[in-house]
N, C-alpha and C positions, 0 to 999 in steps of 0.2 A: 504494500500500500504506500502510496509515493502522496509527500503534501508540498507544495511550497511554503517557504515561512517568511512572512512579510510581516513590517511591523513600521513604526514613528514614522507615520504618510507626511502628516505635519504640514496636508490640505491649509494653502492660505499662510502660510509662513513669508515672511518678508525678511530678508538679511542684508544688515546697513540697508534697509529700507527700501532693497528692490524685492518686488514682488516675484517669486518661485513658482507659480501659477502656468506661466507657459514650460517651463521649466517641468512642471510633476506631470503636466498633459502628454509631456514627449516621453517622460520615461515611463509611463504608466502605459502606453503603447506597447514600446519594448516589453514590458512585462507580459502585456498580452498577445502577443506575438508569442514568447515563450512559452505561456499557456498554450498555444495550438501545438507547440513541438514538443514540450514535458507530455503534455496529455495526463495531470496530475490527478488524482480520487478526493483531493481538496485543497482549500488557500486558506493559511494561516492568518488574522492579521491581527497582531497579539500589540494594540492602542495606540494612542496619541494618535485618530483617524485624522483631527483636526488640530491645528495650532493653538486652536484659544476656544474657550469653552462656546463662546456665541460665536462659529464662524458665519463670516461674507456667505453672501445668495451665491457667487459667485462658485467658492469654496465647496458650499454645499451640492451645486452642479457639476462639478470639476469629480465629486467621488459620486453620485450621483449613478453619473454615464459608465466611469470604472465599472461600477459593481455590477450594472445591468449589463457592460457585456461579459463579465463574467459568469453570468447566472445565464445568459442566453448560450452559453459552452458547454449548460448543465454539472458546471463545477460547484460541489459543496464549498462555502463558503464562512469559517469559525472565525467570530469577530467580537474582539474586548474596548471595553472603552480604559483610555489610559490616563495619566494626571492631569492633560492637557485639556482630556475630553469633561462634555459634559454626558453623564453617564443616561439620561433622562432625554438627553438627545439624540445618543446614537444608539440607543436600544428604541427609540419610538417606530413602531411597525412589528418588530419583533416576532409576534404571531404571525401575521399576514406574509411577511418574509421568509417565516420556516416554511411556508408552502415551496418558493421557490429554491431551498436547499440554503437562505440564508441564517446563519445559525447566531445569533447576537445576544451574547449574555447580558442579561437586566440588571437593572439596577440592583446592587446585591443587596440579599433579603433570609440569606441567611441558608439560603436553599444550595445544592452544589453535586446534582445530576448530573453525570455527563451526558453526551449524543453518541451513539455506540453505534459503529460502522462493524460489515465482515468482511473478509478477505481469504484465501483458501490456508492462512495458519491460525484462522479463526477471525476472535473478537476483538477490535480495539477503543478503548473509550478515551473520547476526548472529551475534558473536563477544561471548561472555560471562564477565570475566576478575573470579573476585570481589578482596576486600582482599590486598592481599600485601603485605609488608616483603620487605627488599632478601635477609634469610635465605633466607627460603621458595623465591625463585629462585634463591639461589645454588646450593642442593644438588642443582638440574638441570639446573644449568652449570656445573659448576665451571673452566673454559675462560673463565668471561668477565670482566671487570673491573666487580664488581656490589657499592657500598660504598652510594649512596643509594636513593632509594625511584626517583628519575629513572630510575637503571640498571637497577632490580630491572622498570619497565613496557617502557623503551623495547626491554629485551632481548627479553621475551615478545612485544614487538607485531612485531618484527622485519622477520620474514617476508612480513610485509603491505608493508609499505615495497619490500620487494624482487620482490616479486608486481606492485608498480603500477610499476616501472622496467621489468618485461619489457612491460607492456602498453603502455605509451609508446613502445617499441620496433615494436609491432604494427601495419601500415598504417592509414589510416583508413575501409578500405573492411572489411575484420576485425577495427576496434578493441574492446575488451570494456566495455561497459556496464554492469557488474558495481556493483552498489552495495553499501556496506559499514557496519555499524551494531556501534559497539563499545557494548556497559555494563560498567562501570567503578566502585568507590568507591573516591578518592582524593582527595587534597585540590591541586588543580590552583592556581597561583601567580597571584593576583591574585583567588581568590574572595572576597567578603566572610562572617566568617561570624558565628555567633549566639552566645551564653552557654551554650546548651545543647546543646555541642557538645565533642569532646574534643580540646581541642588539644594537639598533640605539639611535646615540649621542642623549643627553637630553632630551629621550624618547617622542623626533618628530613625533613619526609613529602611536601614541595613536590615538585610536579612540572610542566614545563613546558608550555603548550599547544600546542605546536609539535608537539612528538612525533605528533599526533593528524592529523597534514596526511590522511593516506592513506586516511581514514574519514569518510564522507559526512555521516555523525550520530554523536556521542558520548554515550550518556546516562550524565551521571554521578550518582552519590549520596555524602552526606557532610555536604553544608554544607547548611543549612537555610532558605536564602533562596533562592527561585526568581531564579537567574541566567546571565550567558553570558560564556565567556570566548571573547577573544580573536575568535570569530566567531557570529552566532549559535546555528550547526549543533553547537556543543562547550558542552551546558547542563547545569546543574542544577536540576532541575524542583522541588526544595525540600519540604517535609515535608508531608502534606497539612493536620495540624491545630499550631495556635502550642504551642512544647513551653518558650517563654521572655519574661519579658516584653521583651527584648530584639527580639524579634520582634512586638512588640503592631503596628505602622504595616506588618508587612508581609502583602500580598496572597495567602492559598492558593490553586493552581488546580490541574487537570489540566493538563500539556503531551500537545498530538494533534499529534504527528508526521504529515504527510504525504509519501511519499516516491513523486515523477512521477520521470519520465526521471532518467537522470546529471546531478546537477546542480543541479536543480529541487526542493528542501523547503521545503515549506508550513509553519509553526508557528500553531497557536490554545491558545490559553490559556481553558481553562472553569474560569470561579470556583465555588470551594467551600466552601461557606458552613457551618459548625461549629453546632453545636446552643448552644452558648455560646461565644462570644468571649474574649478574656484582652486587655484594656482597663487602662489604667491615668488616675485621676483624682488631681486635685489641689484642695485648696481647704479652708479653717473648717471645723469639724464643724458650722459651724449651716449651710452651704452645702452640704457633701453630704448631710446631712439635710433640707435642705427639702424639699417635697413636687415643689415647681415645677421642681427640678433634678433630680428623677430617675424620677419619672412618665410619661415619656417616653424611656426607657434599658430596656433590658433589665435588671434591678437580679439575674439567674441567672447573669450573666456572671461569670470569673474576673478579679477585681481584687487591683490592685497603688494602692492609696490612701494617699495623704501628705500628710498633715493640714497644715496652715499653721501653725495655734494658738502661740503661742508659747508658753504653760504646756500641760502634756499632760490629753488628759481621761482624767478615771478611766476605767478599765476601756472603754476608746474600742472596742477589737474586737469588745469579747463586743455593744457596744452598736449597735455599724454592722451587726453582724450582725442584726442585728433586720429591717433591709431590705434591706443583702447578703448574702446566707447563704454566698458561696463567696469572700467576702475570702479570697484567697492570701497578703497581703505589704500591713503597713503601716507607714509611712517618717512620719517629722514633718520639716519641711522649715523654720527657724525661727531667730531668731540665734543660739540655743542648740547647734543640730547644726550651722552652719557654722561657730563657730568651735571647736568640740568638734576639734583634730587627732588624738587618739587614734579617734575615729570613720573621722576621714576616711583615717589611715593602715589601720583595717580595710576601707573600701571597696577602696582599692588592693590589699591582700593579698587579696583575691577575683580580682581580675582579673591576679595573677601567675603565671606559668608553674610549674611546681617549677624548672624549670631556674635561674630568673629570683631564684629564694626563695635557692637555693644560691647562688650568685653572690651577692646581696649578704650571706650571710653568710660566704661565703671573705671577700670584701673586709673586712668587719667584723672578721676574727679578723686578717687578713696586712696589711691596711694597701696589699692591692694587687689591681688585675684579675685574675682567671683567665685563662692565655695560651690561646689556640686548641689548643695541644693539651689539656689539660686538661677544655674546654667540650667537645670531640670526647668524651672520655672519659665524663664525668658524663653528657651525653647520651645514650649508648650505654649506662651502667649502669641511667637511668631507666628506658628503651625496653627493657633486660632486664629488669626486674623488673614495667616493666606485660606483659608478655607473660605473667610465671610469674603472674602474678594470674590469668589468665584461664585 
């Protein structure tokens, strides 16, 4: 049984403020293109369907057209909503949709049935859990001890665990061959992840890989570098197009799950090649302008260029634009911006947590660390107030 695993679409996404819309049209082609030559038994697409919880009409049309012609392929289609999403929006149809083979896990309710396909090594059940915080599960357990995000999965996934301890019990002449396939978005403990991605103050949201032992394949969504933890079978298949330059050196593909006997999973990786790139260059403006350096480059691609020059050239953007027209981000790199430290104290304030900002301004005001209770507290006030935003 062969799936694709797709995942962070991130429908409607804009970076340094150009819109990704013609950009997800084109590779969303490719994908289906690829669908007619995998010829897969289902599409993964384990959240973040959308960028931002209320996406553009646009946005909403742009996945819209995806999915219908994917359901016109008669491809089953397992689909989570992830942090980005609003879960109340992209499970609305949900019924009316399982007619067509679209399988959209609801708003979580505490419920955690999978959709159980066969194959000739039998039965595989795919279990479809979208984004939760440790809340969402509390108030369909209130019996359990569910204070982090570990507690709020490993309580939901439970069952499963105790499902494969009766079957270990089962002779080997009636053992069950039963294979098991979780989607998941969660941000799992040792991912690496990108800039354009939202990290949670004092990285709260970890959860362990271990939990996941009782499930043959995990597809997760979240982080945006196609990776594996812990084992290969527990992945994240990664964004299909670069949404950072932080992500410029990394490789998009399709993940094609193959799933033979108990035991037995194939992975292939199909590269996906973007109608424009997001590249980042360095060098003299008389070197990125020469003819000879970029006459051979896609000059359509999204750049990130940082000029050497050590005095700045006038109006250098409006001017590189004349041969790159989708300059995203231009940086001078020169003795002037190294030793500039008010510069380099705003690079760092880019790359700080809010948690991380508070903290060093407690210290600043009190002359002392914030104790663990306190970091417990601030944490929990940020993670309420990014929820009321949504």
């Amino acid at each position: 049984m062969k799936f694709v695993h797709l995942s962070d679409l991130h429908i409607g996404i804009r970076v340094n403020e150009f819109s990704m819309l013609e950009d997800q049209k084109y590779i969303f082609l490719k994908i289906l293109n690829e669908l007619d030559r995998i010829q897969p038994d289902g599409v993964i697409l384990a959240g973040d369907i959308y960028d931002k919880p209320v996406p553009s009409g646009e946005a909403v049309q742009v996945f819209d057209l995806f999915l219908t012609r994917i359901a016109a392929k008669n491809i089953p289609v397992f689909m989570i909503s992830g942090n980005h999403d609003s879960p109340e929006r992209v499970s609305f149809g949900a019924h009316l949709l399982k007619n067509s083979k679209i399988y959209v896990a609801p708003v979580f309710n505490g419920e955690f049935d999978p959709i159980t396909l066969k194959d000739e090594f039998g039965e595989v059940d795919v279990y479809m859990l979208p984004f939760i915080k440790p809340a969402n599960v509390k108030q369909f357990y209130p019996e359990e001890s569910i204070v982090s995000y570990q507690d709020g999965v490993a309580c939901v996934i439970k069952p499963i665990g105790e499902d494969e301890k009766l079957n270990l019990e089962i002779s080997d002449k009636t053992k069950n061959n039963r294979r098991r396939i979780l989607i998941a978005h969660q941000f799992v403990t040792g991912a690496k992840r990108s800039d354009s991605e939202d990290i949670s103050v004092g990285g709260v949201d970890n959860i362990d890989a271990k939990i996941f032992e009782n499930f043959d394949y995990v597809a997760l969504g979240h982080i945006h570098k196609p990776q594996w933890i812990l084992r290969e079978t527990v992945r994240y298949c990664g964004t299909p197009l670069k949404y950072s330059f932080s992500e410029a050196n990394h490789e998009k593909s399709i993940t094609l799950v193959e799933l033979c006997e108990k035991g037995n999973i194939k992975l292939e990786f199909i590269p996906l090649i973007s109608q424009k790139d997001l590249r980042e260059i360095k060098g003299t403006y008389m070197e990125i302008t020469a003819k000879n350096n970029y006459e051979n480059t896609n000059t359509q691609d999204y750049l990130h260029i940082t000029l050497t020059d050590e005095e700045d050239i006038p109006d250098a953007i409006g001017k590189l634009r004349s041969i790159y027209p989708y300059i995203m981000k231009l940086d001078y790199d020169n003795m002037r911006t190294r030793t500039m430290h008010d510069i380099e104290g705003a690079q760092d304030v880019e790359k700080k947590t809010s948690l991380e900002h508070f903290s060093d301004f407690y210290k600043l005001q009190n002359n002392n660390e914030m104790s663990m209770e306190q970091m417990d507290f601030v944490t929990k006030l940020f993670e309420d107030m990014k929820e009321d935003e949504r």
